[in-house]
N, CA and C atoms as an extended XYZ file, in Angstrom:
315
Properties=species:S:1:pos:R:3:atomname:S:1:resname:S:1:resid:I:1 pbc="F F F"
N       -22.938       20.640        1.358 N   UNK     1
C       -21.768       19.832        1.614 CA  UNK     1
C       -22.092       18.370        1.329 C   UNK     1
N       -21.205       17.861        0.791 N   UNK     2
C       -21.395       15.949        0.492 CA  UNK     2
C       -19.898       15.295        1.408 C   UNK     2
N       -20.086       14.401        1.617 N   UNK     3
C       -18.909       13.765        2.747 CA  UNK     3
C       -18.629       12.712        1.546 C   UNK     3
N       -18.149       11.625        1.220 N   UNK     4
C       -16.961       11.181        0.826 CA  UNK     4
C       -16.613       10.164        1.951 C   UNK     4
N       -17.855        8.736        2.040 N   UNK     5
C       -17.309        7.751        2.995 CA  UNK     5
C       -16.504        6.568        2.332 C   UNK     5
N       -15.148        6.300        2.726 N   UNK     6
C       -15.080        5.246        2.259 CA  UNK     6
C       -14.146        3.996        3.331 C   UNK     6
N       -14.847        3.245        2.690 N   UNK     7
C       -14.649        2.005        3.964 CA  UNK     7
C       -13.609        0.922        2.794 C   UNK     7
N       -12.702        0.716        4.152 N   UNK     8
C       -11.468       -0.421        3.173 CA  UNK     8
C       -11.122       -1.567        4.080 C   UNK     8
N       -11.807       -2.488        3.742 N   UNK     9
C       -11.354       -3.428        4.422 CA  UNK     9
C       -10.216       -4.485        4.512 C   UNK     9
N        -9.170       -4.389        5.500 N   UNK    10
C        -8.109       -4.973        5.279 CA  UNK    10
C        -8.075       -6.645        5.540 C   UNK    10
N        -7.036       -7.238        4.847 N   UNK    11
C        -6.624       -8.808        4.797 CA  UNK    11
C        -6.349       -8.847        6.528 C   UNK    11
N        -6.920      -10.300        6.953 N   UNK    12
C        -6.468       -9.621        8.890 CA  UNK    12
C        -5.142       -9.494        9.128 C   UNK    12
N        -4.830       -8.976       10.034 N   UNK    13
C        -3.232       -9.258       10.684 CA  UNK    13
C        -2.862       -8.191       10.035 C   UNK    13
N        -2.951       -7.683        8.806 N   UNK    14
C        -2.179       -6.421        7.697 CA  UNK    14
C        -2.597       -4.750        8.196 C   UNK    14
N        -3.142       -4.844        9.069 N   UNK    15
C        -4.346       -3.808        8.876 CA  UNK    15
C        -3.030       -2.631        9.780 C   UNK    15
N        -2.149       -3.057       10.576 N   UNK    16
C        -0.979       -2.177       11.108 CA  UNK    16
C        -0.269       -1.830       10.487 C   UNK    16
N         0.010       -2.439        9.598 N   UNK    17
C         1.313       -2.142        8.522 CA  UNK    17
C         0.940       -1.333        7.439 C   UNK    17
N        -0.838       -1.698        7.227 N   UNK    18
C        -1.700       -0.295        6.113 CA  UNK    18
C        -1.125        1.415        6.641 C   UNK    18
N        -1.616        0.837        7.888 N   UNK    19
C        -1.768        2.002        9.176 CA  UNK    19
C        -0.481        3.105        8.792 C   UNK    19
N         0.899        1.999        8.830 N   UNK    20
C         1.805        2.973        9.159 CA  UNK    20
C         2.276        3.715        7.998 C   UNK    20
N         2.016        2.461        6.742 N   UNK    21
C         2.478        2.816        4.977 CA  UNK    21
C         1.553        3.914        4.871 C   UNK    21
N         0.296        3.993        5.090 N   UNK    22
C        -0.818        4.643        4.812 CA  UNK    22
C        -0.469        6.493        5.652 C   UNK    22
N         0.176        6.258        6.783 N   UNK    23
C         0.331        7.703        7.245 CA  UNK    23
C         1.564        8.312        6.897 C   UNK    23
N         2.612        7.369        6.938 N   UNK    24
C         3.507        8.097        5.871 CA  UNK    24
C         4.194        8.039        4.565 C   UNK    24
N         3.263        7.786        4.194 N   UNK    25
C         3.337        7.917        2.167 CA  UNK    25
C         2.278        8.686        1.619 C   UNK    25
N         0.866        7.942        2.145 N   UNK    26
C        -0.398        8.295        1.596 CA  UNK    26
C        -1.216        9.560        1.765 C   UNK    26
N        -1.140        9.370        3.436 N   UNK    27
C        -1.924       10.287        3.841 CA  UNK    27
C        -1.379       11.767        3.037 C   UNK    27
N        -0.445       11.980        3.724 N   UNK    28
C         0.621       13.350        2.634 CA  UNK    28
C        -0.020       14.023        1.718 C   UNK    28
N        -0.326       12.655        0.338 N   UNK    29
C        -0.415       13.009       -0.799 CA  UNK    29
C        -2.090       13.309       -0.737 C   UNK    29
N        -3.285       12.445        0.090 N   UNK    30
C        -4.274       12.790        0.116 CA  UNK    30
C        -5.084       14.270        0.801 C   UNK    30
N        -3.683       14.859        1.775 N   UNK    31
C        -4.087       15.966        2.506 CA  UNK    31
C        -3.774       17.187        1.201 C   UNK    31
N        -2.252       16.693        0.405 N   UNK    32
C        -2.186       17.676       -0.141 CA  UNK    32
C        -3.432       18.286       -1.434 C   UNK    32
N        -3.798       17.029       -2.114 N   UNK    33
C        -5.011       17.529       -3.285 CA  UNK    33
C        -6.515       17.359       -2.402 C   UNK    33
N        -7.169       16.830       -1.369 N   UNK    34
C        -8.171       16.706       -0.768 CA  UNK    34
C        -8.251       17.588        0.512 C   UNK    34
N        -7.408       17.850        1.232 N   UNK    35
C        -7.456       18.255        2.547 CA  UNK    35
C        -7.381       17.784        3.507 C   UNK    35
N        -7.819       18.261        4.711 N   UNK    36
C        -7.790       17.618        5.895 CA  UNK    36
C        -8.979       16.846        5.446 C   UNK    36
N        -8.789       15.328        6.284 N   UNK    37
C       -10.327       14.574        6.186 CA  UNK    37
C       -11.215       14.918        7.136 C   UNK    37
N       -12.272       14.666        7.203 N   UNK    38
C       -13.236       14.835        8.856 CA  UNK    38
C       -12.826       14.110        9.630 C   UNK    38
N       -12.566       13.018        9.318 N   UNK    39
C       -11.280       11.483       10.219 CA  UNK    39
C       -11.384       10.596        9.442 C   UNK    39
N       -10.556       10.345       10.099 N   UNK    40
C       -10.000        9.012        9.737 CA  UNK    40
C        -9.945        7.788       11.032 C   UNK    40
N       -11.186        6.769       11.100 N   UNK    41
C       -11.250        5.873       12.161 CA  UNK    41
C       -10.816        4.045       11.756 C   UNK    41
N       -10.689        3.091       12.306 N   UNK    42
C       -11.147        2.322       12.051 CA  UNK    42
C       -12.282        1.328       13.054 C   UNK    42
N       -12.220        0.601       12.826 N   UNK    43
C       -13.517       -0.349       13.585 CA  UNK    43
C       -13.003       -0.767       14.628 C   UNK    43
N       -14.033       -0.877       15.589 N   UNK    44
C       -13.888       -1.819       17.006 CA  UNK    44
C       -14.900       -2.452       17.207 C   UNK    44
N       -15.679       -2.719       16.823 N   UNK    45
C       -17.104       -3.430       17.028 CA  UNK    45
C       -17.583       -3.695       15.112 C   UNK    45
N       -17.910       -4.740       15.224 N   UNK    46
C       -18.708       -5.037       14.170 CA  UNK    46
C       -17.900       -5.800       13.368 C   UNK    46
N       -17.939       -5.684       11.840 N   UNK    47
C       -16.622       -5.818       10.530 CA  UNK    47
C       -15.345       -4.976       11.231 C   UNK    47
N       -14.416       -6.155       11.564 N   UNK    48
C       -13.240       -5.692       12.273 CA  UNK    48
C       -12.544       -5.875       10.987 C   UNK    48
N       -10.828       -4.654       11.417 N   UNK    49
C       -10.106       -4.507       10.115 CA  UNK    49
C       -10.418       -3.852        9.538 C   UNK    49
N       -11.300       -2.547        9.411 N   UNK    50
C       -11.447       -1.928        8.660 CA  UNK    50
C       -11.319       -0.346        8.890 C   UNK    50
N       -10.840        0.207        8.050 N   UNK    51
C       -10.913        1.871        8.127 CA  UNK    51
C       -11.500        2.111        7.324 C   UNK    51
N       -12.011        3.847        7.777 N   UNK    52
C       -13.486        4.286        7.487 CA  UNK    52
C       -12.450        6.176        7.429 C   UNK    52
N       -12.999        6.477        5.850 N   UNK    53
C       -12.292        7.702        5.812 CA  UNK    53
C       -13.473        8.740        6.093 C   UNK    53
N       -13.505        9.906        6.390 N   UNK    54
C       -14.528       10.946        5.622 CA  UNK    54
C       -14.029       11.642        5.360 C   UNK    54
N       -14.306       12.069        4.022 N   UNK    55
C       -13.554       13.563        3.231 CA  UNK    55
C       -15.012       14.759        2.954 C   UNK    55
N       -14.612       15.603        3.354 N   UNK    56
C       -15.570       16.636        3.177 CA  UNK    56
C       -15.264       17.347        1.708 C   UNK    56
N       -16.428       18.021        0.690 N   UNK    57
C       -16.948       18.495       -0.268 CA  UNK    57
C       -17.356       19.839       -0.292 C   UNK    57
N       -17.151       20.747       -1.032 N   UNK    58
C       -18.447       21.702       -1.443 CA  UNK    58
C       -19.466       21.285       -2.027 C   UNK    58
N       -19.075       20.362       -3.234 N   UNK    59
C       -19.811       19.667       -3.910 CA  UNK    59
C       -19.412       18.289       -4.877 C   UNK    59
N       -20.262       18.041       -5.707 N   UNK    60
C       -19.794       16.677       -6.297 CA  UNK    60
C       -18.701       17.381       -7.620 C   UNK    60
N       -18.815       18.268       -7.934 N   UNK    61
C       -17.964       18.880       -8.624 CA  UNK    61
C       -16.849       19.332       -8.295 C   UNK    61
N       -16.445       19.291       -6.892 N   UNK    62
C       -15.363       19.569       -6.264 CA  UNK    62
C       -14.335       18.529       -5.857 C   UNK    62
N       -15.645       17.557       -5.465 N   UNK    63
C       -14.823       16.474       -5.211 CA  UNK    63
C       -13.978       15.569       -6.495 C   UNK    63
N       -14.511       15.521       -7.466 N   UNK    64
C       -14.238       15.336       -9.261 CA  UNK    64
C       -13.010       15.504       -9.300 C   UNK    64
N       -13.142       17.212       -9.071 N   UNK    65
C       -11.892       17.989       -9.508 CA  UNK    65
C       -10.401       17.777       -8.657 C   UNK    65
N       -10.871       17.302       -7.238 N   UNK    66
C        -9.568       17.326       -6.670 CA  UNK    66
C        -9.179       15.470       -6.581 C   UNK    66
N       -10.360       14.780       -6.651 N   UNK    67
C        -9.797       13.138       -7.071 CA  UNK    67
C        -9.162       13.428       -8.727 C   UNK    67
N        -9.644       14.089       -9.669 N   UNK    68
C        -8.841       13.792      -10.606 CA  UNK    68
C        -7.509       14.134      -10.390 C   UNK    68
N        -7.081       15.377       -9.990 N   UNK    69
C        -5.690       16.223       -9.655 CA  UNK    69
C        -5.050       15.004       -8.689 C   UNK    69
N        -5.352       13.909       -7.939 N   UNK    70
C        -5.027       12.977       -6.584 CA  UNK    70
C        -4.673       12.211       -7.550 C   UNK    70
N        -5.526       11.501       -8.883 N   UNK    71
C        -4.951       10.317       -9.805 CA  UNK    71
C        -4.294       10.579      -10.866 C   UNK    71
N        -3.879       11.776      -10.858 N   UNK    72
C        -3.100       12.378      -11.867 CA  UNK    72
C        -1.954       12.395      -11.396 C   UNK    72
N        -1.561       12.559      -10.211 N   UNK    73
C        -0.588       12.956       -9.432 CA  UNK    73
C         0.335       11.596       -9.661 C   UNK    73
N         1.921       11.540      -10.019 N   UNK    74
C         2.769       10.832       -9.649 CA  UNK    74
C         3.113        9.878       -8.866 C   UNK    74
N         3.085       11.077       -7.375 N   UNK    75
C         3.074       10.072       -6.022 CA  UNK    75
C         1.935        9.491       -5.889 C   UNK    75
N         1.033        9.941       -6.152 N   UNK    76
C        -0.211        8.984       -5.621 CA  UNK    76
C        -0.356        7.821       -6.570 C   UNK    76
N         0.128        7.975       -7.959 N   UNK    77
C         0.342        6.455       -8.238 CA  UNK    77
C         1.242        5.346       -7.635 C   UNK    77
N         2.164        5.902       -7.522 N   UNK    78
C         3.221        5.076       -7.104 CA  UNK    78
C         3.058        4.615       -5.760 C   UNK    78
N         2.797        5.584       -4.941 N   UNK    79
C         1.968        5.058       -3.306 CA  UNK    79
C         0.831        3.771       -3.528 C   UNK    79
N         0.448        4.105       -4.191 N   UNK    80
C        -0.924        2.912       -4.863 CA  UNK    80
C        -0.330        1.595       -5.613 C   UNK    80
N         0.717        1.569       -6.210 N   UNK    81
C         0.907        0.440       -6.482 CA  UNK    81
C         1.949        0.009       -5.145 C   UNK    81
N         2.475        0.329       -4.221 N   UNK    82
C         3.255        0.246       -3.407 CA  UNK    82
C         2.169       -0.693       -1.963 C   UNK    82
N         0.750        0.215       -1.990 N   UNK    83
C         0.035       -0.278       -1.043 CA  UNK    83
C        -0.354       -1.536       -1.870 C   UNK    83
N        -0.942       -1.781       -3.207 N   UNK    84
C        -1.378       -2.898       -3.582 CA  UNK    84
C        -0.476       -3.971       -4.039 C   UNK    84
N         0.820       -3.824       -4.081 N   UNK    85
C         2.204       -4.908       -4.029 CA  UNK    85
C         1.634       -5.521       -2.564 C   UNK    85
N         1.563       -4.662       -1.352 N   UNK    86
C         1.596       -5.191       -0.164 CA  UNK    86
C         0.506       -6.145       -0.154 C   UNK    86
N        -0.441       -6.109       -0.638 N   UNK    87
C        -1.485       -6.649       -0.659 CA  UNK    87
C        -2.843       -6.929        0.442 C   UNK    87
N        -2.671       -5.399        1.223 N   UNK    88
C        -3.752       -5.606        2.387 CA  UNK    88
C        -4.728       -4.946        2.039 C   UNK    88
N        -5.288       -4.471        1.058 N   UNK    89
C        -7.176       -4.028        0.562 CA  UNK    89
C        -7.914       -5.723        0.419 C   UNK    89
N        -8.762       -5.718        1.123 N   UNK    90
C        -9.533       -6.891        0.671 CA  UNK    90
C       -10.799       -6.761        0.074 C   UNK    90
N       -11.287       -5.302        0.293 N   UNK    91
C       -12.923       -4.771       -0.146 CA  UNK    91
C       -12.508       -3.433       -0.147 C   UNK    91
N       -13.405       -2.795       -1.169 N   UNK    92
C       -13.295       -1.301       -0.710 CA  UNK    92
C       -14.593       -0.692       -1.058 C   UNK    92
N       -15.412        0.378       -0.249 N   UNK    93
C       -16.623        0.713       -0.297 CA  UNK    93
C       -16.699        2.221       -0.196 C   UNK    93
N       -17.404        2.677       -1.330 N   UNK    94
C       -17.317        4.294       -1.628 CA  UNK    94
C       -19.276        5.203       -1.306 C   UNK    94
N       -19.408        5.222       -0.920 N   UNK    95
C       -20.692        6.409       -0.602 CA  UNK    95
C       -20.611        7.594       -0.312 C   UNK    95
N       -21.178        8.050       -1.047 N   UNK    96
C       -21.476        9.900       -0.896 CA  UNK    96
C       -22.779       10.295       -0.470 C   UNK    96
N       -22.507       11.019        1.280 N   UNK    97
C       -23.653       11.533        1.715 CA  UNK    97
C       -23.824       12.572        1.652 C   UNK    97
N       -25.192       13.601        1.744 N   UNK    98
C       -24.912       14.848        1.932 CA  UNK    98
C       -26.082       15.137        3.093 C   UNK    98
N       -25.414       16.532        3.706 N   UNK    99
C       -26.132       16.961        4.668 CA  UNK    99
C       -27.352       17.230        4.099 C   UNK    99
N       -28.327       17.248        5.854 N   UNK   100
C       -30.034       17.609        5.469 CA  UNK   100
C       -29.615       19.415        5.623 C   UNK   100
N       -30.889       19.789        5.595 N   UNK   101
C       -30.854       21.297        5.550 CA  UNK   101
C       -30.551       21.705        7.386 C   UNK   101
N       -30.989       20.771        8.127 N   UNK   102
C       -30.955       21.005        9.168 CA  UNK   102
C       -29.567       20.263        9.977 C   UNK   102
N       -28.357       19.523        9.501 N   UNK   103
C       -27.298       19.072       10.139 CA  UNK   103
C       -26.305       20.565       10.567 C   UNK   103
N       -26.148       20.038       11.992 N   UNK   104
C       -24.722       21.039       12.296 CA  UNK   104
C       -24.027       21.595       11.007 C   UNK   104
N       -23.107       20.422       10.333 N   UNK   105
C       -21.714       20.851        9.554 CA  UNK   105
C       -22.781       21.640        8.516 C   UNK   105
């Protein structure tokens, strides 16, 4: 399994209005080609403003296949230029971990 972290840091003050555009436009379109995520949090301590996704994998070939089918997709363009009109991404940070032989998941 590989997880799929990605961290987005919002413009301050914007980070509610991501929240609400983000659960009903986005999320939708990301459950429908990705799935459920592992969560979806954001920060309380540290770099405030920011949400932190995890998407779970079989593999890096899986994950490929269903981000391409996500940027191929219609709505998910149009959701995307809709969130970036708004203008609350200020950073965005992508890492792929994968489990040891010995993790729970």
């Amino acid at each position: 399994m590989i997880v799929d972290v990605r961290t987005y840091t919002m413009v301050p003050g914007r980070l509610g209005a991501w929240l609400k555009l983000y659960e009903a436009e986005g999320m939708p379109i990301h459950v429908r080609h990705l799935g459920q995520p592992i969560g979806v949090f954001t920060t309380d301590v540290g770099t405030v403003n920011q949400v932190v996704f995890f998407w779970g994998f079989e593999s890096q070939a899986d994950r490929e296949r269903r981000r391409e089918a996500l940027e191929a997709d219609p709505d998910w363009v149009s959701y995307r230029k809709k969130s970036a009109d708004a203008g609350n991404v200020q950073h965005q940070e992508c890492k792929i971990i994968k489990s040891t032989k010995f993790s729970p998941m």
